[in-house]
Legacy VTK file of the C-alpha trace (Angstrom):
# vtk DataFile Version 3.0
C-alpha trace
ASCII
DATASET POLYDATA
POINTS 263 float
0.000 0.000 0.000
2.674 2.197 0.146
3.607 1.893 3.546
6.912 1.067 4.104
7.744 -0.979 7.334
10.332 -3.760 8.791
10.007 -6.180 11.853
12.462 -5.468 14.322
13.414 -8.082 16.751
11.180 -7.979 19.930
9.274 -5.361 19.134
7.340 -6.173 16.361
6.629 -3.856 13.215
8.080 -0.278 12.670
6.723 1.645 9.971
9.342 3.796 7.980
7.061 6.253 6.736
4.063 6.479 9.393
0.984 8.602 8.354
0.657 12.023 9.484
-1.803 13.996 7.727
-4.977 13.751 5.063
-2.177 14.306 2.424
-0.453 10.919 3.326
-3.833 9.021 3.720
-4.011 10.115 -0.151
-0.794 8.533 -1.254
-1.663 5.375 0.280
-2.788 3.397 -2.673
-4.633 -0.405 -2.954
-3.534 -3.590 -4.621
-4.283 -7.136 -5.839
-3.121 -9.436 -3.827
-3.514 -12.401 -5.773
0.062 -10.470 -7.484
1.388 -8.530 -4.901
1.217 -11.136 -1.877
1.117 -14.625 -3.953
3.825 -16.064 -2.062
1.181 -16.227 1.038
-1.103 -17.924 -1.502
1.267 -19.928 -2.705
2.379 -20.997 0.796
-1.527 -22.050 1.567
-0.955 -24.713 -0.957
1.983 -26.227 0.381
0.680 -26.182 3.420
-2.426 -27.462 2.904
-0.866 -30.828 0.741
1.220 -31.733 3.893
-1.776 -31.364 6.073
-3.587 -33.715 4.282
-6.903 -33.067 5.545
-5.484 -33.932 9.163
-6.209 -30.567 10.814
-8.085 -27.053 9.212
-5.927 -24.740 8.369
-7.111 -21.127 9.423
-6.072 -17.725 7.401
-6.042 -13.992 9.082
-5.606 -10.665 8.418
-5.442 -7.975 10.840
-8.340 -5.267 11.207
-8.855 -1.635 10.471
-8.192 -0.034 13.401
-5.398 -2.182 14.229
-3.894 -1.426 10.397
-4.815 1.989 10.569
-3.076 2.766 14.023
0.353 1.054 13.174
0.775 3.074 10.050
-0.523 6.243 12.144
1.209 5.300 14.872
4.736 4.005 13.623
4.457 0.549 16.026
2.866 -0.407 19.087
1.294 2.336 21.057
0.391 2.630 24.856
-2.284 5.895 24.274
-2.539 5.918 20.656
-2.756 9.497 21.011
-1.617 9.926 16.846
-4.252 7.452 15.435
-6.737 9.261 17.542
-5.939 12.578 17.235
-6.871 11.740 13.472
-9.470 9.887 14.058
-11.442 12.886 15.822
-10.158 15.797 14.111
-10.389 14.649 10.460
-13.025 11.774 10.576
-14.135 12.101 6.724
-9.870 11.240 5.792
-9.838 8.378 8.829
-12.983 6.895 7.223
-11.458 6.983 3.490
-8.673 5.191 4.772
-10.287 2.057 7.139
-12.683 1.820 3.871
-9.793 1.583 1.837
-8.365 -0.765 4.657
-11.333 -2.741 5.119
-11.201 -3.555 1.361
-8.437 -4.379 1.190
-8.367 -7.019 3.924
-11.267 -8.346 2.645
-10.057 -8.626 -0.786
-6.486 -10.529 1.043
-9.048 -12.930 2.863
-10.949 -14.226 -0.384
-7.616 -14.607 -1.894
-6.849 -16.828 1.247
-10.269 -18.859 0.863
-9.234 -19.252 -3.214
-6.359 -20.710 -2.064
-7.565 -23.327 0.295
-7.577 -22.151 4.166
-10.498 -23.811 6.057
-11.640 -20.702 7.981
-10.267 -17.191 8.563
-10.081 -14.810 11.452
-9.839 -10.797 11.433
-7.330 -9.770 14.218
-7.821 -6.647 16.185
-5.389 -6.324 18.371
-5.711 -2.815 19.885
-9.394 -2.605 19.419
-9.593 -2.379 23.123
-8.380 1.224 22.992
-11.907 2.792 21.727
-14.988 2.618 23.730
-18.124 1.676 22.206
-19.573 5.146 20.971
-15.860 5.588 19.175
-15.905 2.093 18.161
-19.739 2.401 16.749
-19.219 5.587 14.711
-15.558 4.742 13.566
-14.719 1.451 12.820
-17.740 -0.969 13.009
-18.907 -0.071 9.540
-15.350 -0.601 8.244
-15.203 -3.999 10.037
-18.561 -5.176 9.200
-17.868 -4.399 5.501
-15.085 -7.665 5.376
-17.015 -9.670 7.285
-20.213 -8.686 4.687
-17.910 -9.925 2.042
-16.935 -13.246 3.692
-20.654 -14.529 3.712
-20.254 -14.634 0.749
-17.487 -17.861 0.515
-19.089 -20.136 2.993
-16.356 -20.698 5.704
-16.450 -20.659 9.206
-15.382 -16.621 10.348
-14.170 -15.450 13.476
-13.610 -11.652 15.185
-10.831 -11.394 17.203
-9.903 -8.595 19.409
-7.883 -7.911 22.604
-9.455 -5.496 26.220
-12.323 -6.035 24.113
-14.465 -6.618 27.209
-16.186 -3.019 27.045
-17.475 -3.560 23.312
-18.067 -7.349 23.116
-21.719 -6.733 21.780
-20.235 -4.656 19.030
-17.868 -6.373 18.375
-20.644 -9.282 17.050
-22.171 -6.913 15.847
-19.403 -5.881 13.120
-19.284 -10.162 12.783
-17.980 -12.786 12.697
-19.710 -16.975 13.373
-17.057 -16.858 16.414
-16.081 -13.664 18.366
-12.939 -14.387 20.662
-12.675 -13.192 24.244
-9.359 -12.320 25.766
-8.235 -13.747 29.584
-9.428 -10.449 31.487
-13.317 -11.486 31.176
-14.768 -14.892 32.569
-15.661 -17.023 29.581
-19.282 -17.158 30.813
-19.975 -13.408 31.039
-18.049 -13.010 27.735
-20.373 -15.689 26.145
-23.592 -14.177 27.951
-22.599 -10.343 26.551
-21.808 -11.864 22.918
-25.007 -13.973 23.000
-25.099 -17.393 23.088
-26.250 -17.819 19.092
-22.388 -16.838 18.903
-19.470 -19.009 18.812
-16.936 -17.979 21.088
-12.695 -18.530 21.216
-10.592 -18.173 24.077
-9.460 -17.234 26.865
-6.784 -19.056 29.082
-4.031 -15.989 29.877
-1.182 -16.720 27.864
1.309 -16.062 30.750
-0.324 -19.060 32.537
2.203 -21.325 29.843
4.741 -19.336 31.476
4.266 -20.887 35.286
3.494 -23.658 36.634
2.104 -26.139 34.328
-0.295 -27.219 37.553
-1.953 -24.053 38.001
-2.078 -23.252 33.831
-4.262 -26.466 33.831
-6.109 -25.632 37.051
-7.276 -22.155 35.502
-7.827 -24.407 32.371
-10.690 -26.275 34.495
-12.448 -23.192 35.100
-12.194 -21.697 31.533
-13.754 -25.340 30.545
-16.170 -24.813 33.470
-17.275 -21.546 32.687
-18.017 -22.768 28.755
-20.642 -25.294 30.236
-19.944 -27.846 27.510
-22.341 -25.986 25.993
-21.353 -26.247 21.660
-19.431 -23.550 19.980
-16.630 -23.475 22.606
-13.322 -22.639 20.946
-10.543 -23.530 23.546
-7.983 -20.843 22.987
-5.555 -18.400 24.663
-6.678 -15.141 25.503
-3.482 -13.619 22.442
-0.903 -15.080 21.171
1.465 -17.262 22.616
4.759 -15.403 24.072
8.124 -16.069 22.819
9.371 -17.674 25.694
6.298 -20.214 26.300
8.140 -23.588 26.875
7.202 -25.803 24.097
5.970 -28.739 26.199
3.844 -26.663 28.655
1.557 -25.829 24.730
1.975 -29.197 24.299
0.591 -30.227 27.802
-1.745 -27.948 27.659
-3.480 -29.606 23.913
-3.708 -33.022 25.393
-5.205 -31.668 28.648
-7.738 -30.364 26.547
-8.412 -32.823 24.652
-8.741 -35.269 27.423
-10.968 -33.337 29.197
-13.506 -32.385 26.165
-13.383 -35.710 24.262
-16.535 -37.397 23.706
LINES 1 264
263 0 1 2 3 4 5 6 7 8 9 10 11 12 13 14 15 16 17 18 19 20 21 22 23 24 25 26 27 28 29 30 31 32 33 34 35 36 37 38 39 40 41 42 43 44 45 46 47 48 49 50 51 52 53 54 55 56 57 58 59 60 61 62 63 64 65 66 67 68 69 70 71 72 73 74 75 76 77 78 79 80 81 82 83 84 85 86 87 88 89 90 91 92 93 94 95 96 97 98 99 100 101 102 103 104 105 106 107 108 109 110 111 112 113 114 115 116 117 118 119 120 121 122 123 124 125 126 127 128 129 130 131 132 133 134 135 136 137 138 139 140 141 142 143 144 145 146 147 148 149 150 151 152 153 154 155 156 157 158 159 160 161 162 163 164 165 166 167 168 169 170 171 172 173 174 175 176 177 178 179 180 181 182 183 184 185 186 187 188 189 190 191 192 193 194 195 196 197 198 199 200 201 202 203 204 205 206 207 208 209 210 211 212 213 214 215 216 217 218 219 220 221 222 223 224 225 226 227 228 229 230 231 232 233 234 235 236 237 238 239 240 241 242 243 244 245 246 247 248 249 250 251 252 253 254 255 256 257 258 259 260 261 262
């Protein structure tokens, strides 16, 4: 799109170029990526013919407002005091650029589904920083308009998004068949807020792994307990798993799940 960026090591991505004004939004141009990314497409293949069928293979993309505030914001962000100083005082360029965003994503996803992934999820990590009235008037249009799209290919979709416990009814609203909950809300009052038509995903704390493998599966037991073996529990973390999560404790933790919710 235009936007320049690296990964550097334990921080994550750094843009080179991060937007600062209506004029930059402008430059910031769309693309096919069926061309520009086929080497992910390509990779679903490859992937795919060693799987075998065995296990689903699930594609992502990240959201708007997570997009939009690491090109505002040049990397992670504490306040994200750029992205919203934007977002409030020129809403007509913000919304230009999460619709350009949005398709964009949504356009990446469907290339995904072409290419064989089994599902796909829409990751918003730093959705937590808006409350619902900013997340309402400026993203949930943007957010909805991908998941509008994905109806549209007949695999399973799910909404991701992180201190999301404030907007958990919008964030079904804006879609997704499963709407993840991160580790700071009790599965059941997640589930309850979301609406039990809903699939849900989540929501061990991933710094459990990081303990104790006793008390990971003991808090395990009450994320299970607070699902209700009621159907369309996704056993997941609450984010991603940290660098330095000891392999076997994942691996423990898989089986114990398994185990527990065989039937």
């Amino acid at each position: 799109m235009g936007i320049r960026f690296d990964f550097v090591r334990g921080e994550g991505p750094a843009i080179e170029n991060p937007i600062q004004s209506e004029a930059d939004i402008d430059r910031v141009r769309r693309f096919d990526p069926r061309e520009a990314l086929s080497y992910v497409l390509d990779a679903i293949g490859q992937v795919q013919r060693e799987l075998a069928g065995r296990v689903p293979l699930i594609g992502f993309a990240g959201a708007p407002f997570t997009l939009a505030s690491y090109a505002i914001e040049g990397g992670h962000s504490s306040t994200f005091a750029h992205t919203k100083a934007l977002m409030y005082g020129a809403p007509a360029a913000w919304h230009r650029f999460c619709e350009l965003l949005a398709d964009v994503v949504a356009d990446y996803l469907v290339a995904q589904i072409e290419a064989g992934v089994d599902a796909v999820q829409v990751f918003d990590s730093w959705v937590g920083a808006l409350n619902a009235r900013d997340y309402r008037e400026f993203i949930l249009p943007h957010t909805r308009r991908i998941f509008d799209v994905l109806s549209n290919y007949g695999v399973p979709t799910i909404h991701f998004g992180v201190g999301t416990g404030a907007i958990l009814g919008e964030l079904r609203e804006a879609g997704g068949q499963v709407i993840g909950a991160d580790w700071r809300t009790p599965l059941d009052e997640a589930w309850q807020r979301i609406g039990f038509d809903r699939a849900v995903q989540g929501n061990l704390d991933p710094t459990l792994l990081l303990g104790p493998l006793d008390r990971a599966l003991a808090a395990t037991d009450d994320v299970l307990a607070r699902a209700g073996g009621r159907a369309g529990h996704i056993f997941n973390l609450g984010h991603g798993i940290l660098p330095s999560t000891p392999l076997e404790h994942v691996q423990a933790l898989a089986r114990y799940v398994h185990q527990k919710t065989r039937r």
